[in-house]
C-alpha positions in Angstrom: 0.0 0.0 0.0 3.2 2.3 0.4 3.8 2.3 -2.8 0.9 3.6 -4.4 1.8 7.3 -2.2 4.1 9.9 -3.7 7.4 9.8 -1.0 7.9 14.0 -0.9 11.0 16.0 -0.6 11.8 17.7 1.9 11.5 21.1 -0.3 8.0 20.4 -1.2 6.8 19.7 3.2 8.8 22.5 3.4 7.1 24.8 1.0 4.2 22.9 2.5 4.4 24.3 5.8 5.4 28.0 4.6 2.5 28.5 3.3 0.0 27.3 6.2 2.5 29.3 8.8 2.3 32.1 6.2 -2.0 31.8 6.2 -2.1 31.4 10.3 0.3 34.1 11.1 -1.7 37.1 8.6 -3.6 39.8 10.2 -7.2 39.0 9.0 -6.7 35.5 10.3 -5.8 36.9 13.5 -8.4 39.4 13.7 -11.0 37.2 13.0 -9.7 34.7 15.7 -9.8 37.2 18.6 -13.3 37.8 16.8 -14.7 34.0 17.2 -12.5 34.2 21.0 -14.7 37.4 21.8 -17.8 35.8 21.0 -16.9 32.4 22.7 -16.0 34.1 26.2 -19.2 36.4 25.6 -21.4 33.7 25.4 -19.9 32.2 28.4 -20.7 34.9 30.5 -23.6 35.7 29.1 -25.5 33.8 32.1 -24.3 36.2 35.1 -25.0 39.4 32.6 -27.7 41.3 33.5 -29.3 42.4 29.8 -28.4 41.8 26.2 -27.4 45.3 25.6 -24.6 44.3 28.6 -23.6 41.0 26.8 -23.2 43.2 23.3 -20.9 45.9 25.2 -19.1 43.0 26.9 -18.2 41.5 23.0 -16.9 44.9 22.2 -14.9 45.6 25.1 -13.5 42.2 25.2 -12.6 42.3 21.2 -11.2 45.8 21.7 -8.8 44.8 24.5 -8.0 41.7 22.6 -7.2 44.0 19.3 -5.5 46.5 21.6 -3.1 43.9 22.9 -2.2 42.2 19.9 -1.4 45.7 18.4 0.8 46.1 21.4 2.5 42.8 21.2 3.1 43.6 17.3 4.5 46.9 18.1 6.9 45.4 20.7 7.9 42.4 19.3 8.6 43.9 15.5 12.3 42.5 14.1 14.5 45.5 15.0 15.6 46.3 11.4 19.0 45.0 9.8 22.1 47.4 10.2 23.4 47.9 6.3 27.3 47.2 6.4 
């Protein structure tokens, strides 16, 4: 059974994995992550909130101090840039 599957290189499961770390580490992917993240941990304590119109400010202030933390963590950890010799 071996035999009938293509043996890879490893340039091709390398090319491979650029492009899936390439797709989870872009922006959009990210923000729409801390999105789905807001929503879960909303609806989680959406039981001890008081009114709907709570639960919605909740999502926002949640996703904004997500976004506001990931901005700071990309500000912080940006590659210092390369000295020209």
């Amino acid at each position: 059974m071996r035999l009938f599957y293509k043996k890879y290189t490893y340039h091709e499961i390398e090319s491979d994995l650029d492009q899936v770390q390439n797709v989870l580490s872009s922006n959009t992917y990210i923000f729409i992550d801390l999105f789905f993240i807001s929503i879960l941990i909303s609806m989680f304590v959406a039981v001890s909130l008081g009114s709907p119109l709570i639960g919605i400010l909740f999502f926002i202030g949640c996703y904004s101090i997500f976004f506001l933390f990931y901005s700071l963590l990309l500000k912080w950890l940006k590659d210092p840039p390369e000295e020209d010799l």
